[in-house]
C-alpha positions in Angstrom: 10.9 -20.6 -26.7 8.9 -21.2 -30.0 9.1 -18.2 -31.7 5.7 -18.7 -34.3 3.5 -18.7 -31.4 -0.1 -16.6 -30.1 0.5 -13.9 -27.6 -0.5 -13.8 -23.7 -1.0 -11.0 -21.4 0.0 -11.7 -18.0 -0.3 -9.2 -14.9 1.9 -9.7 -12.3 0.7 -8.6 -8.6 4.2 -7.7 -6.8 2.5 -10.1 -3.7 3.0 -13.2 -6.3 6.3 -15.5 -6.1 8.3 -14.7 -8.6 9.3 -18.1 -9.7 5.9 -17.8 -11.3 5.5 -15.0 -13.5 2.1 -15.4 -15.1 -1.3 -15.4 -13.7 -4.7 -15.9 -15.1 -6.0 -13.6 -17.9 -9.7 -13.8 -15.8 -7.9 -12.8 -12.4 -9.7 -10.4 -10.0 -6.9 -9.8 -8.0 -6.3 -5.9 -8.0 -3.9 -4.7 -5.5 -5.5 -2.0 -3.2 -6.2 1.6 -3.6 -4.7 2.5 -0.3 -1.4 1.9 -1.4 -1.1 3.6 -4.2 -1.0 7.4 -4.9 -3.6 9.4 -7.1 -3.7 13.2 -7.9 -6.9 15.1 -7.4 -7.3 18.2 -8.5 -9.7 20.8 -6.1 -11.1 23.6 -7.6 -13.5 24.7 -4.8 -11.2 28.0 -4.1 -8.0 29.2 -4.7 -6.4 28.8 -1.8 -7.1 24.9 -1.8 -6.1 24.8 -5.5 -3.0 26.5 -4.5 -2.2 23.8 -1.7 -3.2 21.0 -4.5 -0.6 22.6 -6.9 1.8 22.3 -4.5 1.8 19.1 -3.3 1.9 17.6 -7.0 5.4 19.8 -7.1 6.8 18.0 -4.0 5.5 14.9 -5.4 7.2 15.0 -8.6 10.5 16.7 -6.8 10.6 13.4 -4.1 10.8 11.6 -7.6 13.5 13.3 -9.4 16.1 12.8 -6.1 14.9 9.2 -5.0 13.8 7.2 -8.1 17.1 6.1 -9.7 19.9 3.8 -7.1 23.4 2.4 -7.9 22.7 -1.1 -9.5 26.0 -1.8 -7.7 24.8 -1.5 -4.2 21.3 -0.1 -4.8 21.7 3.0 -3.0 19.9 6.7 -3.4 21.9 8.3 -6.8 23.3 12.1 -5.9 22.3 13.7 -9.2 23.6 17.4 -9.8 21.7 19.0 -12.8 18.5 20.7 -13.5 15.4 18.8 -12.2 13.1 16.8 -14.7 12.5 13.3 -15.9 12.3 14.1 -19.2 15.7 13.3 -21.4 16.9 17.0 -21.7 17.2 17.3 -18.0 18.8 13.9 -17.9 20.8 14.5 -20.6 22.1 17.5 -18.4 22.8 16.0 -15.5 25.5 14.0 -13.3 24.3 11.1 -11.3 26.9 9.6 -8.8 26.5 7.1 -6.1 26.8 8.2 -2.2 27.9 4.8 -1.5 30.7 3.5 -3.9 31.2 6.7 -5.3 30.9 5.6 -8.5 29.5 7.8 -11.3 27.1 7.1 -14.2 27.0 8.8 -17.4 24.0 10.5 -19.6 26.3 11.6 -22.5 24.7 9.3 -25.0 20.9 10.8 -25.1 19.9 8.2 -22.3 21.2 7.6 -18.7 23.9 4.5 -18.9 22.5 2.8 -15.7 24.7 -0.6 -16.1 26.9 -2.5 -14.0 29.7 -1.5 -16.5 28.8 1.5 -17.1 32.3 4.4 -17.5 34.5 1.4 -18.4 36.3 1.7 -21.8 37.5 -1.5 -22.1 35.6 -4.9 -21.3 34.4 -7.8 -23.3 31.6 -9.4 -22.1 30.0 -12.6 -23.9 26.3 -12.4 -24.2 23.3 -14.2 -25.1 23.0 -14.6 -28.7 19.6 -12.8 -28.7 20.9 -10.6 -26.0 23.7 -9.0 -28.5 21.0 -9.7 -32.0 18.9 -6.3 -30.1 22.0 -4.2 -29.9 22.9 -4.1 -33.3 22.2 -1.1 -35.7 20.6 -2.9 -38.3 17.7 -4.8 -36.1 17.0 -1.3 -33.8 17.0 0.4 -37.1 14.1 -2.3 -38.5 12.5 -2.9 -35.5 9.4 -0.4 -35.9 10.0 -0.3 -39.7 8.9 -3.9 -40.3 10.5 -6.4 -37.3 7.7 -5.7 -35.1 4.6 -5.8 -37.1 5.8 -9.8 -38.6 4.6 -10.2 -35.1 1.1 -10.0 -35.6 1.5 -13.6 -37.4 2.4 -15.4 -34.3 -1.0 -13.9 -32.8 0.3 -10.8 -31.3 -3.5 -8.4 -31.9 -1.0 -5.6 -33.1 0.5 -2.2 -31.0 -2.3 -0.5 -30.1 -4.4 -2.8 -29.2 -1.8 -4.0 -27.1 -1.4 -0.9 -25.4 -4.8 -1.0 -24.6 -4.8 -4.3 -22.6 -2.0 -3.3 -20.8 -3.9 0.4 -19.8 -6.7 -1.9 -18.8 -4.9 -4.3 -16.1 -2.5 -0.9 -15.3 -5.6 1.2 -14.3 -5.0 0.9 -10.5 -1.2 2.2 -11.2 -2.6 5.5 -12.8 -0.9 9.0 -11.3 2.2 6.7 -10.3 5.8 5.9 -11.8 5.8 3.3 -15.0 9.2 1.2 -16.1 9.1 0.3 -19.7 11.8 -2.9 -19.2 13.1 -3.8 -22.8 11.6 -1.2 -24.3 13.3 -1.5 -27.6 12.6 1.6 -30.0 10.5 3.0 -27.4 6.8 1.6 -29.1 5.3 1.3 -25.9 7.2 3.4 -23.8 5.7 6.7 -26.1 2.1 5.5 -26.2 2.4 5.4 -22.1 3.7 8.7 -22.0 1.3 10.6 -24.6 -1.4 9.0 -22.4 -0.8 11.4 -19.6 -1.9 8.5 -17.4 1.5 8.3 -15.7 3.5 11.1 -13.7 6.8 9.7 -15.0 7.6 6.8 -18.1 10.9 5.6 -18.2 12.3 3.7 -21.2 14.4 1.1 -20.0 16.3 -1.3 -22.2 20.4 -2.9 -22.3 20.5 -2.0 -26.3 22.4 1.8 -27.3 21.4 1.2 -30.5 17.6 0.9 -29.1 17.8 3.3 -26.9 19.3 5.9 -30.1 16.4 4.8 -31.9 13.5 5.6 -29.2 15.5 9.3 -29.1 15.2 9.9 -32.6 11.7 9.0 -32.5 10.5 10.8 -29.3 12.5 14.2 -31.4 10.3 13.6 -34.3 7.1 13.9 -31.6 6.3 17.4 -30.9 4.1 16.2 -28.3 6.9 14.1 -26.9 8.7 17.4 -26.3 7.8 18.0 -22.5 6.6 14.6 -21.7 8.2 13.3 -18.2 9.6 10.1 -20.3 13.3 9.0 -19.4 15.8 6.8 -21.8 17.8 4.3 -19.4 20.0 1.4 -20.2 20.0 -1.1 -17.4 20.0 -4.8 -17.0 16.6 -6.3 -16.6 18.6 -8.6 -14.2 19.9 -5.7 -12.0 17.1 -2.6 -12.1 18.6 0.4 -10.9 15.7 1.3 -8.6 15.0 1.2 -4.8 13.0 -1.7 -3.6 9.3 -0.5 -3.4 9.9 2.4 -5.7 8.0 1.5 -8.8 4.3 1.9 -9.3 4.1 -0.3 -12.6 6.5 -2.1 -15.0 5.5 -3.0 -18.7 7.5 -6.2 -20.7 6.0 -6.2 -24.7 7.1 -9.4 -26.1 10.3 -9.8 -24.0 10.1 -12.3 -21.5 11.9 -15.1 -24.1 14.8 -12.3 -25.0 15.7 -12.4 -21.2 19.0 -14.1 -20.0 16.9 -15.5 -16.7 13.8 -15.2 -16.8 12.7 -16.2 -13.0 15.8 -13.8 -12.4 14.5 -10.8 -13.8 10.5 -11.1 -12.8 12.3 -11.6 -8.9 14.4 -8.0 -9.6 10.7 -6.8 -11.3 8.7 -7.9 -7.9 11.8 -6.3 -5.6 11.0 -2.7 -7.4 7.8 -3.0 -7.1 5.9 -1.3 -4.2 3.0 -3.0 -2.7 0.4 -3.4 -5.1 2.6 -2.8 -8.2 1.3 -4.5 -11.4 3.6 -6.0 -14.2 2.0 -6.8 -17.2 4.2 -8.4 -19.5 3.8 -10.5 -23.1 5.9 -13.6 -24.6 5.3 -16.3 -27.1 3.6 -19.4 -26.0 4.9 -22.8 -26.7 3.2 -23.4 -30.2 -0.3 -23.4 -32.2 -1.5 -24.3 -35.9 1.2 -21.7 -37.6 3.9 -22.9 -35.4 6.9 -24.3 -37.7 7.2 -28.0 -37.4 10.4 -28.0 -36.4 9.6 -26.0 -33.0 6.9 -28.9 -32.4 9.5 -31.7 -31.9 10.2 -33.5 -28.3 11.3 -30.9 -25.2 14.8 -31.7 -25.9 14.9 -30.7 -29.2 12.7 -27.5 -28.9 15.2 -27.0 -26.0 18.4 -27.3 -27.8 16.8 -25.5 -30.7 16.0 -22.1 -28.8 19.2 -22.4 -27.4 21.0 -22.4 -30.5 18.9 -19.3 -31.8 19.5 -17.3 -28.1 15.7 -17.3 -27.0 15.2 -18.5 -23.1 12.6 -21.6 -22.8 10.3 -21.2 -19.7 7.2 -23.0 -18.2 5.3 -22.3 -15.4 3.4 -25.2 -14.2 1.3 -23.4 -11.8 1.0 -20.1 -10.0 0.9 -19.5 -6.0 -0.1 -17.3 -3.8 2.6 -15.8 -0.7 0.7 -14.7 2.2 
């Protein structure tokens, strides 16, 4: 995919196929209010404040022992360590699968939720763009200069991106957000200084991302106690039950993605029913697009290949009953 291109937010209701992953900026669809699950806060004694209090605790607790699975076999993760899903408590603890018995390790500052995750020695070829993410020098750039070159290719710029996504997100307040490809964590801290979210977790395949979100969420005193998580996983294999998620957040990632139709399918599988995924790419080309990116499909094609981006379009969008 171009990479010179204007910006588009597209929401994702979990309903949707996932061979199509966008849907109209003007949609109305909104997934009910039924199925998702708010926090209220009564006040009118103590007794009923008490019971209030309470339930949030068993709330959060159900989320602590059931929100991470084996992305092996996708099975319930035993975790033995102090409860929290904020780093320090992951940091702390051990996470093992009941099924395969195989462990996973949190020794690195973030939670190594990958498919090869404990093995010491494997080479595994990946996408060019894939590996361009992992290294030190373009984590270490990424908010010190990478990220804001965006804003040429139409991108309106962080913040206001964060607010666009907070406005097609509002019906998965109080519920369980997944940063996928979160990079240095830009998004991933706005969502959890908000306080709109009972739990943020930071979810990319780069260490050297992942190091780089740490040091910046250490630098953020208000970061200290937020419930936000570090987790490498494979956007192709989430390590989440199916129906666990409330909402899941993509900035400017789609093109990095090995599959693309691959990963929006595993997106829609977490999901629960009326999950939102808001998620933002590059678009084929406009008046600042490189002439080079404009030539016949084939060429764009092979070009985008070369340089490790994934080409996509989706002709239309449809509608499972």
């Amino acid at each position: 995919m171009a990479a010179a291109l204007p910006t588009s937010l597209r929401p994702l209701h979990q309903s949707f196929s996932p061979k199509c992953p966008c849907l109209s900026h003007h949609s109305q669809l909104r997934p009910s209010s039924s199925s998702l699950r708010f926090r209220f806060a009564v006040r009118a004694s103590s007794v009923i404040a008490l019971e209030a209090d309470l339930s949030t605790q068993q709330q959060t607790q159900d989320v602590e022992t059931n929100l991470f699975a084996c992305p092996v076999c996708y099975e319930p993760l035993i975790r033995k360590g102090p409860p929290g899903l904020n780093s320090p408590a992951i940091y702390r603890s051990a996470f093992k699968c009941k099924n395969c018995d195989k462990s996973y390790t949190s020794r690195d500052n973030f939670l190594d939720l990958t498919l090869i995750s404990g093995l010491k020695e494997y080479t595994e070829v990946r996408p060019a763009m894939t590996e361009l993410f992992r290294s030190r020098f373009v984590s270490f750039l990424y908010e010190r200069g990478w990220r804001q070159n965006f804003n040429r290719s139409g991108f309106p710029g962080p913040d206001e991106e964060f607010v666009m996504a907070q406005e097609y997100l509002k019906p998965t307040q109080g519920g369980i957000l997944v940063d996928v490809s979160c990079g240095s964590g830009l998004f991933s801290r706005k969502f959890a200084k908000s306080g709109t979210y009972s739990g943020v977790i930071a979810l990319d395949y780069s260490e050297n991302m992942l190091r780089q979100c740490h040091d910046f969420i250490k630098q953020d005193r208000s970061l200290s106690a937020a419930n936000l998580a570090l987790v490498r996983a494979d956007v192709n294999r989430l390590p989440f039950a199916s129906g666990s998620i409330d909402a899941v957040h993509a900035g400017a990632a789609l093109h990095c993605w090995p599959s693309p139709s691959n990963a929006v399918a595993e997106i829609s599988r977490i999901l629960r029913s009326g999950g939102i995924f808001v998620g933002t790419t590059f678009l084929r080309y406009n008046a600042s697009t490189p002439i080079i990116f404009r030539r016949p499909r084939q060429v764009r094609l092979w070009i985008v290949t070369v340089i490790g981006c994934s080409s996509f379009v989706c002709v239309e969008n449809m509608t499972i009953s």
